[in-house]
N, CA and C atoms as a LAMMPS dump frame, in Angstrom:
ITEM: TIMESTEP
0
ITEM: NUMBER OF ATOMS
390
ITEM: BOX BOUNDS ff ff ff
-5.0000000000000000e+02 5.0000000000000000e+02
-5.0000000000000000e+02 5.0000000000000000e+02
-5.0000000000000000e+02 5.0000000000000000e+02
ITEM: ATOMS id mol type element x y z
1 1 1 N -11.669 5.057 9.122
2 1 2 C -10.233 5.061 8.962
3 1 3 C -9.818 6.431 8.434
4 2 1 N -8.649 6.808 9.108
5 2 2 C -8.113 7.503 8.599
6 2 3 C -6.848 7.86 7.851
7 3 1 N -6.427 8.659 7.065
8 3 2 C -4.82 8.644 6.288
9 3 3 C -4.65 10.413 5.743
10 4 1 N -3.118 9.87 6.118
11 4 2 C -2.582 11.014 5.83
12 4 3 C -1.284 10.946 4.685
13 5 1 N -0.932 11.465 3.759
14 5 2 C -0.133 11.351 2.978
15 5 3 C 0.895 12.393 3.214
16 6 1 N 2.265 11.629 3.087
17 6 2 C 3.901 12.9 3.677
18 6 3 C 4.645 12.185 2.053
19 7 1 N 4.383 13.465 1.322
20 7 2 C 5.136 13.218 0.051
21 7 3 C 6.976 14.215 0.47
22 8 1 N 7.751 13.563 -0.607
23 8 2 C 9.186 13.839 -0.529
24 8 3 C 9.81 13.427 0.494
25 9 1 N 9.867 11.811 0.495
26 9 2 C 10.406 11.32 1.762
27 9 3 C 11.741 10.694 0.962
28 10 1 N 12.176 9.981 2.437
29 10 2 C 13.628 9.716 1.461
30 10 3 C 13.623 7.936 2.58
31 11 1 N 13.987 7.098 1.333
32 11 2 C 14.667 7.4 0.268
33 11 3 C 13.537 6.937 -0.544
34 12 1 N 12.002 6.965 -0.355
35 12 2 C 10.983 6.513 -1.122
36 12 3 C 10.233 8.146 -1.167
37 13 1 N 8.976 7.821 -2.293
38 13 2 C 8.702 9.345 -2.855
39 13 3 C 7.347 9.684 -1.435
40 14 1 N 6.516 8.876 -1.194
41 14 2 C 5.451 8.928 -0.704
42 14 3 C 5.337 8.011 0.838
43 15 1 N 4.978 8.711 1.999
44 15 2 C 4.478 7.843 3.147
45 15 3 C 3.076 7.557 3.369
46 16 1 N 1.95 7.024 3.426
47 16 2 C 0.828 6.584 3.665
48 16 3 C 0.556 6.156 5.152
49 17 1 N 0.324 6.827 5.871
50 17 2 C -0.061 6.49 7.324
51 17 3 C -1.599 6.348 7.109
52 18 1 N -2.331 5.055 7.329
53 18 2 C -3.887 4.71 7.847
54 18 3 C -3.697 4.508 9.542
55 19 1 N -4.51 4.788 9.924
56 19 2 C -4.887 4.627 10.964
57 19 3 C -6.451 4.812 11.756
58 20 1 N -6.777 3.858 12.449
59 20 2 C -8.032 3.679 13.292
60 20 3 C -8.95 2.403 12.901
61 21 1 N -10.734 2.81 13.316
62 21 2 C -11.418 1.484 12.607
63 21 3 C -11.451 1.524 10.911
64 22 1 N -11.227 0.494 10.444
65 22 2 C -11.373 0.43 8.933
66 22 3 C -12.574 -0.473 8.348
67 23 1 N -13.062 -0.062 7.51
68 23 2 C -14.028 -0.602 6.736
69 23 3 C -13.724 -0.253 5.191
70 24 1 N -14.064 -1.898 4.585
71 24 2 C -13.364 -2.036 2.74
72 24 3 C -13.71 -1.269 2.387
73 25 1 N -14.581 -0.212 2.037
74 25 2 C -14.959 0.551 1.131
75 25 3 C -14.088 1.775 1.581
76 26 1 N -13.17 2.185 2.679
77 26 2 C -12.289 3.064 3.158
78 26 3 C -11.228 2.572 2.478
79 27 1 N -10.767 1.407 2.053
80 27 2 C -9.404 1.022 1.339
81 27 3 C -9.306 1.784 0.102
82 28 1 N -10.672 1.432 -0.792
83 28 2 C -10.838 2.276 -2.198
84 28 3 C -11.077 3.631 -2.2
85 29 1 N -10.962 4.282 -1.068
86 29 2 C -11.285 5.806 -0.999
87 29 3 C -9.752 6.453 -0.775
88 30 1 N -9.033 5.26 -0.2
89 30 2 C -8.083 6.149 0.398
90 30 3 C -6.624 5.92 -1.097
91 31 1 N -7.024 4.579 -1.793
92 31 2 C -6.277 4.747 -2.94
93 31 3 C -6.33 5.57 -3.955
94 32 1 N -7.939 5.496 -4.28
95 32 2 C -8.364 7.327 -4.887
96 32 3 C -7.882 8.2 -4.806
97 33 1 N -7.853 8.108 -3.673
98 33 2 C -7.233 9.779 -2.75
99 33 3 C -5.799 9.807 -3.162
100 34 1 N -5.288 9.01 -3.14
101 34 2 C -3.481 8.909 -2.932
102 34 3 C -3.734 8.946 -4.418
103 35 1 N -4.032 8.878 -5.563
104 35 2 C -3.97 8.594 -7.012
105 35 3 C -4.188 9.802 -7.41
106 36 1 N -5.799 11.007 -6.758
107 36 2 C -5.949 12.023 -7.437
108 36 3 C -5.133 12.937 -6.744
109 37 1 N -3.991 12.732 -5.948
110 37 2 C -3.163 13.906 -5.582
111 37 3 C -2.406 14.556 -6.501
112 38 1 N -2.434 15.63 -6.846
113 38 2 C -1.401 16.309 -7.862
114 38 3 C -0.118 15.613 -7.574
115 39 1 N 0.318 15.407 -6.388
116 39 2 C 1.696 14.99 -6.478
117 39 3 C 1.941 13.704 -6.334
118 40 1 N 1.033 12.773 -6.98
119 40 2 C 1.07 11.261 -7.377
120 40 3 C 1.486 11.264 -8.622
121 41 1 N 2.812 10.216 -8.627
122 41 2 C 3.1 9.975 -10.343
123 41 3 C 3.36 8.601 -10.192
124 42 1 N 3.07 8.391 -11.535
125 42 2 C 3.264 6.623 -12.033
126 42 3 C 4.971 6.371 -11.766
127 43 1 N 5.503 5.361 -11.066
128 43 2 C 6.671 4.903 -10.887
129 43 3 C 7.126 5.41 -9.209
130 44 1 N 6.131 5.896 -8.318
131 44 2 C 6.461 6.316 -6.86
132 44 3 C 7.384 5.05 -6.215
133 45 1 N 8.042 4.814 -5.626
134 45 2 C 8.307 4.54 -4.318
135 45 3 C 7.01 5.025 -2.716
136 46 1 N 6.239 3.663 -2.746
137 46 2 C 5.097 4.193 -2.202
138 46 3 C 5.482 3.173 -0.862
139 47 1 N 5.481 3.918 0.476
140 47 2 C 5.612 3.133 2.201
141 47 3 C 4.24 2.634 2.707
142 48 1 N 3.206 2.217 2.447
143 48 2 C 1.569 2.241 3.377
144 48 3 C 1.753 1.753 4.687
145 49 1 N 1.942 2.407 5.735
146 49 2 C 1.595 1.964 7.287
147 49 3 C 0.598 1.303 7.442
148 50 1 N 0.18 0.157 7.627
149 50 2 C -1.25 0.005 8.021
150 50 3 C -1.006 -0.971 9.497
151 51 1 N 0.138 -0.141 9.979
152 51 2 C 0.517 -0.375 11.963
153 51 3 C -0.916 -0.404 12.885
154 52 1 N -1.561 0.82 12.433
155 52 2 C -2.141 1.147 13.612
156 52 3 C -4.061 1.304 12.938
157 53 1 N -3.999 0.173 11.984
158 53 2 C -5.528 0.08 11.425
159 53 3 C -6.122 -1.07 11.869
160 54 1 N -7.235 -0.84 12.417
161 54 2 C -8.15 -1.802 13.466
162 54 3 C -8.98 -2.441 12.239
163 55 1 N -9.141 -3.425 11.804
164 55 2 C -9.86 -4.535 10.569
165 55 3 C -10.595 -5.204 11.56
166 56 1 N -10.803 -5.109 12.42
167 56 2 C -11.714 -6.196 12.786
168 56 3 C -13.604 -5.387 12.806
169 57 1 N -14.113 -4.927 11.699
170 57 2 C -14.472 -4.389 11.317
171 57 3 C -15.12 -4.63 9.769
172 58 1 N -14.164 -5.366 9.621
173 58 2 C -13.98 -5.885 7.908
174 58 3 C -14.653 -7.047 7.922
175 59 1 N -15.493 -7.823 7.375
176 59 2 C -15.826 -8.975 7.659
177 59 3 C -14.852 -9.633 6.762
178 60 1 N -14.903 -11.067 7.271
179 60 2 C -14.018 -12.059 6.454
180 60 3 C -14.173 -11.706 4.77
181 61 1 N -15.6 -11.816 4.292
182 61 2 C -15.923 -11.622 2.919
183 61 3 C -15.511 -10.549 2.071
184 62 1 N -15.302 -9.495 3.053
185 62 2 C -15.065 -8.386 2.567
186 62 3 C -13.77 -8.29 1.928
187 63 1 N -12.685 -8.851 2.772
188 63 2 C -11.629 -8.652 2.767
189 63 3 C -10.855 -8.898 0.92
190 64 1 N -11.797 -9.745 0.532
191 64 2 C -11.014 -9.721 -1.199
192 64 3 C -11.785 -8.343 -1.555
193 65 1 N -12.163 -7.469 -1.379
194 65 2 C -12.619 -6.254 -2.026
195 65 3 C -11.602 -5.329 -1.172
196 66 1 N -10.783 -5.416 -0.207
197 66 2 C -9.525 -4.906 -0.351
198 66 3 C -8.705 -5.31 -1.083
199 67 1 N -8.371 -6.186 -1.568
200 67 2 C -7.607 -6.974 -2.271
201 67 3 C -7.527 -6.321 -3.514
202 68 1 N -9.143 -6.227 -4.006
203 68 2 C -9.52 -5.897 -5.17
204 68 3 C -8.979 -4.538 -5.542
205 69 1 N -9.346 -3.468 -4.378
206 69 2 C -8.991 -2.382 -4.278
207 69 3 C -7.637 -1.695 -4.598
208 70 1 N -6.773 -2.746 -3.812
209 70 2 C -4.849 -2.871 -3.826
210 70 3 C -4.38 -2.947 -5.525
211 71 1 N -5.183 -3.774 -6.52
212 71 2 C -5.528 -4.502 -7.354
213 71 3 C -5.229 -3.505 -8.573
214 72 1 N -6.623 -2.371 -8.248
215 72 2 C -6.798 -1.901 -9.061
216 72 3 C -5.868 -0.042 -9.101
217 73 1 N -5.864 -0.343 -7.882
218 73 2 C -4.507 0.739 -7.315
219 73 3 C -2.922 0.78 -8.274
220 74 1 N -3.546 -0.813 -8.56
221 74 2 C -1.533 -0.818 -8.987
222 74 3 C -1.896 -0.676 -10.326
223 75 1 N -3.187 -0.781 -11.44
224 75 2 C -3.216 -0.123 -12.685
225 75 3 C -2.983 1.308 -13.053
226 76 1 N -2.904 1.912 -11.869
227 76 2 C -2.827 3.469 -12.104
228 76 3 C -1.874 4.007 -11.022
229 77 1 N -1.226 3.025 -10.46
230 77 2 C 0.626 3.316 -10.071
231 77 3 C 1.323 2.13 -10.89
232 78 1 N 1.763 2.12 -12.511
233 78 2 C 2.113 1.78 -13.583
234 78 3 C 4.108 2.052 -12.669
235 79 1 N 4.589 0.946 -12.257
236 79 2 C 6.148 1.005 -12.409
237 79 3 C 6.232 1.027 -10.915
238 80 1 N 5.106 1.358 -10.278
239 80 2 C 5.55 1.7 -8.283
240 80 3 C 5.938 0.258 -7.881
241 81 1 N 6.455 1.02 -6.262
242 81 2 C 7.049 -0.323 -5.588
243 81 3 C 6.215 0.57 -4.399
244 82 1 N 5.785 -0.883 -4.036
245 82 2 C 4.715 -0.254 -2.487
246 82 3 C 5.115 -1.365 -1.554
247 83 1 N 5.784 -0.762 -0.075
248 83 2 C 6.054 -1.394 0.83
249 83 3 C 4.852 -1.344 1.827
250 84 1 N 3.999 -2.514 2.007
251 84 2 C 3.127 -2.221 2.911
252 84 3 C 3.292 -2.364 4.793
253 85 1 N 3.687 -2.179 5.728
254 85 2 C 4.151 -2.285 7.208
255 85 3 C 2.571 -2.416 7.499
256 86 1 N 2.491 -4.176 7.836
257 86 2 C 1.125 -4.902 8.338
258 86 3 C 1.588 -5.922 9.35
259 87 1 N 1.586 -5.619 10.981
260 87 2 C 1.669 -6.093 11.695
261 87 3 C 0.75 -7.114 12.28
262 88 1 N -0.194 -6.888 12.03
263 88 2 C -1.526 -7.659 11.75
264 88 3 C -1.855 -8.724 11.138
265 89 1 N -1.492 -10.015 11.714
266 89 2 C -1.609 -11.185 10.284
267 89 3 C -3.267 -10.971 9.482
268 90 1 N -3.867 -10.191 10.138
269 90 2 C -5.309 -10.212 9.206
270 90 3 C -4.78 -8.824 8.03
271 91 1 N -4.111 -8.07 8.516
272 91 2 C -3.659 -7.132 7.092
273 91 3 C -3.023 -7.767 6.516
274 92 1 N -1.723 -8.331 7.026
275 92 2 C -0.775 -9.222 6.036
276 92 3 C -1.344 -10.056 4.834
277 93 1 N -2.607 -10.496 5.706
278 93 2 C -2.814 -11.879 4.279
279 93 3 C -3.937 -10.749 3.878
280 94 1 N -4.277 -9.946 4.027
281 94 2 C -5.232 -9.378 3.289
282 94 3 C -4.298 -8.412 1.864
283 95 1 N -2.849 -8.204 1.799
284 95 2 C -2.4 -7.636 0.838
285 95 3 C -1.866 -8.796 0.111
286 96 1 N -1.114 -10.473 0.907
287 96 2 C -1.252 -10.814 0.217
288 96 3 C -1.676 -11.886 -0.652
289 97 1 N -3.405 -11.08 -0.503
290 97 2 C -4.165 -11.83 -0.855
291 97 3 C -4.258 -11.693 -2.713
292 98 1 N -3.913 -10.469 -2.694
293 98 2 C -4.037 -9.676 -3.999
294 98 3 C -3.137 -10.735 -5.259
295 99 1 N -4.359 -10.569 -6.391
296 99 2 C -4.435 -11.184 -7.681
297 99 3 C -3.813 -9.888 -8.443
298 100 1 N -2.732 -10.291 -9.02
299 100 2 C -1.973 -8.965 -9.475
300 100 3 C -2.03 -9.248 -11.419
301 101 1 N -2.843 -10.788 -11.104
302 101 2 C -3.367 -11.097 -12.772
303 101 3 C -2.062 -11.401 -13.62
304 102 1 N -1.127 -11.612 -12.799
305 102 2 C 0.262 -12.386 -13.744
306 102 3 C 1.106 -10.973 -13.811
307 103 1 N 0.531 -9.52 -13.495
308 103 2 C 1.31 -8.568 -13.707
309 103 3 C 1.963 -7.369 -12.97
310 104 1 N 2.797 -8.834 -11.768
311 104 2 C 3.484 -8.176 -10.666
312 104 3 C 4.723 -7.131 -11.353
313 105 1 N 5.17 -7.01 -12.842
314 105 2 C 6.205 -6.255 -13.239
315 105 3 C 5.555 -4.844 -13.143
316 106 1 N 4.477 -4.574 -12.831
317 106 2 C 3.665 -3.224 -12.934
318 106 3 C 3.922 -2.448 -11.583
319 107 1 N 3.943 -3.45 -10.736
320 107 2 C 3.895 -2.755 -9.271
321 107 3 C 4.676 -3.957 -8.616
322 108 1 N 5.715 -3.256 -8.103
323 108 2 C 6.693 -4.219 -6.999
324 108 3 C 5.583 -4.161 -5.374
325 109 1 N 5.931 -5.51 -4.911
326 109 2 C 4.986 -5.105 -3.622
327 109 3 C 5.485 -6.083 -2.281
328 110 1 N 5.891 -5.36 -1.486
329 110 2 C 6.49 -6.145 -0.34
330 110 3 C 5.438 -5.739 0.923
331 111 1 N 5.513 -6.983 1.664
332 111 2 C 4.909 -7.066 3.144
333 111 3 C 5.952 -7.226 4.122
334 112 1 N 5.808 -5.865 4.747
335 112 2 C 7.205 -5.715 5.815
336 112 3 C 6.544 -5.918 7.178
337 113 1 N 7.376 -6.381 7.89
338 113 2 C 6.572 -6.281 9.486
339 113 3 C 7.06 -5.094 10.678
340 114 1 N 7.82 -4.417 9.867
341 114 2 C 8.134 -3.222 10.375
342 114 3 C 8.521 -1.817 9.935
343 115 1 N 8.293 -0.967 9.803
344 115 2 C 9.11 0.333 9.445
345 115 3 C 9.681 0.595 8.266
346 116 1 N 11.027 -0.149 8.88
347 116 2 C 12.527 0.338 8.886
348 116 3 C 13.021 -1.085 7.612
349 117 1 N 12.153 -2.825 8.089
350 117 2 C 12.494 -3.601 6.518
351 117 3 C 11.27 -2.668 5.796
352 118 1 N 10.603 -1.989 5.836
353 118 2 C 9.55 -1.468 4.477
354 118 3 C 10.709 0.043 3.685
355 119 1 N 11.453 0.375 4.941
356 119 2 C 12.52 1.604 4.479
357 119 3 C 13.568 0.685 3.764
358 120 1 N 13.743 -0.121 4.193
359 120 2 C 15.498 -0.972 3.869
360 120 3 C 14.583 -1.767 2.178
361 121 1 N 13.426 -2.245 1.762
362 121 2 C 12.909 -3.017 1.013
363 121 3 C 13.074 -2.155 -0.046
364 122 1 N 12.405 -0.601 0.057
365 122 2 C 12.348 0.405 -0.7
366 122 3 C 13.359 1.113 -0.995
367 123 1 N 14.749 0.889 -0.439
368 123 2 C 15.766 1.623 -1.119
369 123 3 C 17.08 0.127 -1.842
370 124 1 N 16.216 -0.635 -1.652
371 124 2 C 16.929 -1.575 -2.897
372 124 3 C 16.271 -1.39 -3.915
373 125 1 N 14.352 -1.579 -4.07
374 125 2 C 13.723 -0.853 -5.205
375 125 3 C 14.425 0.746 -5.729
376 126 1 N 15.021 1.544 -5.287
377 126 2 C 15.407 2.648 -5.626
378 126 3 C 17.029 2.233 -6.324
379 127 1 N 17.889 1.779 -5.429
380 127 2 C 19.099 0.867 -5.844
381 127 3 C 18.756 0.373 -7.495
382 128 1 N 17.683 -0.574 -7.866
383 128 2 C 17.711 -1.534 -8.788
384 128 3 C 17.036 -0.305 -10.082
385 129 1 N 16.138 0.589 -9.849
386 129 2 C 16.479 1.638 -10.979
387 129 3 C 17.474 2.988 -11.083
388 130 1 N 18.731 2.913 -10.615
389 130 2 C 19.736 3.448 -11.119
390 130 3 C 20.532 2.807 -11.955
C-alpha cells in the first residue's frame, strides 16, 4: 500500500490518500508516518481515502490489528476529527470496528461513503469549534 499526504487543505487541515494492495502492518506504518510529519498537530481535521485500497489481502483475523492501529492513532491525534471515505464494506466495518475505550471525545470519527459527505462531515467538525 501506498499513501500520500496533501497538508493545507480546506476546509480540513490534512488529506490521506492510501491506495493499492494493503496489508495490517501497512495501516500502522502509514499512521506513524502521518504522526511523525513535522506538519502533524494534535486537533487536525484529518480526510483518509481508503477509495482505492485493495484489503483483500488482509485476512479476516487481521483486520482488528487495523482497528488496533486506528486505535492507537487517535492517542496521539488528541482533539482530531478523521473522516474516513471507505467504499468497501470490508474497510467500512474494519474502522468501525475500532474500540475507542469509551474515549470517542479524543478523536471525532466518521465513515463517509464518499468524498464530498467526508468534505461536508468535516466542515461541521470545523463549524462546531468556532
Amino acid at each position: 500500500m501506498e499513501w500520500v499526504f496533501e497538508f493545507d487543505q480546506s476546509p480540513h487541515d490534512v488529506t490521506v490518500t492510501a491506495t493499492g494492495e494493503a496489508l495490517a502492518p501497512e495501516f500502522d506504518q502509514l499512521f506513524e508516518a502521518l504522526c511523525a510529519d513535522e506538519r502533524f498537530e494534535p486537533r487536525m481535521l484529518v480526510l483518509l481515502d481508503l477509495c482505492d485500497v485493495d484489503l483483500e489481502r488482509v485476512p479476516q483475523m487481521e483486520l482488528e490489528r487495523v482497528s488496533d492501529g486506528l486505535a492507537t492513532f487517535r492517542e496521539k491525534c488528541e482533539g482530531c476529527a478523521l473522516a474516513v471515505v471507505a467504499t468497501q464494506p470490508l474497510a467500512a466495518s474494519m474502522i468501525r470496528g475500532v474500540d475507542f475505550g469509551g474515549h470517542a471525545k479524543w478523536m471525532r470519527v466518521w465513515v463517509a461513503c464518499t468524498v464530498d459527505e467526508a468534505v461536508i462531515w468535516l466542515e461541521s467538525q470545523l463549524a462546531l469549534r468556532a
